[in-house]
C-alpha positions as CSV (number, residue, x, y, z in Angstrom):
1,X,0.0,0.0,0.0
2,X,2.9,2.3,0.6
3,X,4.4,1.8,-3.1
4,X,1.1,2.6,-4.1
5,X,1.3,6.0,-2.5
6,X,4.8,7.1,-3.7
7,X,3.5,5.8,-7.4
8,X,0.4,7.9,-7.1
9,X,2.0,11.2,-5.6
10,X,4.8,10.9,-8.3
11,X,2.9,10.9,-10.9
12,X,0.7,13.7,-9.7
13,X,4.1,15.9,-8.9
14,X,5.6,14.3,-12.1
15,X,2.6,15.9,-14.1
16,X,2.7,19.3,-12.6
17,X,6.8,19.3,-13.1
18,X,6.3,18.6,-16.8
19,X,3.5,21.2,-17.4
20,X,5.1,23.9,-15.7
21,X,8.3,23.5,-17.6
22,X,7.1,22.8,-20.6
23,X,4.5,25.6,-20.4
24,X,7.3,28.2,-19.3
25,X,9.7,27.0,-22.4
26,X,6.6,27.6,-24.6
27,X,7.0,23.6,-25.9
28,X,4.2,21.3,-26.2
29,X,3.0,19.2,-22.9
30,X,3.9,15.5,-23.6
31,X,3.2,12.5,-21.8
32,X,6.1,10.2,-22.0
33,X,8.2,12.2,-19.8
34,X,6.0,12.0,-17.3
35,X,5.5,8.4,-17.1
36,X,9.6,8.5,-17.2
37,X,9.7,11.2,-14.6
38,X,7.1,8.9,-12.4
39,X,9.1,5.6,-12.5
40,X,12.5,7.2,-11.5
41,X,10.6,9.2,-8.7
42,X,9.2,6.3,-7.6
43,X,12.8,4.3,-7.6
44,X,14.1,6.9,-5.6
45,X,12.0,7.4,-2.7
46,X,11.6,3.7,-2.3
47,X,15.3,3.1,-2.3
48,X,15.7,6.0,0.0
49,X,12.6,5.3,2.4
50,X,13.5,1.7,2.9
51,X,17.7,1.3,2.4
52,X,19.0,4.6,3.3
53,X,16.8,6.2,5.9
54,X,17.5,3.9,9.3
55,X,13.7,2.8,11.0
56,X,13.2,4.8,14.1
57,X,13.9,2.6,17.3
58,X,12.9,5.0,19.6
59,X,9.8,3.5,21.7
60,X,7.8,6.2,23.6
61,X,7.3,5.6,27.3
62,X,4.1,6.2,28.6
């Protein structure tokens, strides 16, 4: 469920990343990119979330 996430939010920030610059150099919005953009974005945070980023150990006392 948490791939799922960083899939969906990727592509939603992928596609507003791709029509803002492409609407800013004046080109035409295309799609590709943005299925590109979404994959690596995806490979990224997941590699980060669950290899680099240690788990928190830290228990809370109550």
């Amino acid at each position: 469920m948490r791939f799922l996430g960083v899939v969906i939010w990727s592509f939603i920030l992928g596609t507003l990343l791709a029509y803002v610059l492409t609407s800013m150099s004046g080109d035409v919005f295309a799609f590709g990119p943005v299925i590109v953009l979404t994959v690596a974005f995806s490979i990224i945070v997941t590699i980060v979330g669950d290899f680099i980023i240690p788990p928190d150990t830290h228990e809370t006392v109550e």
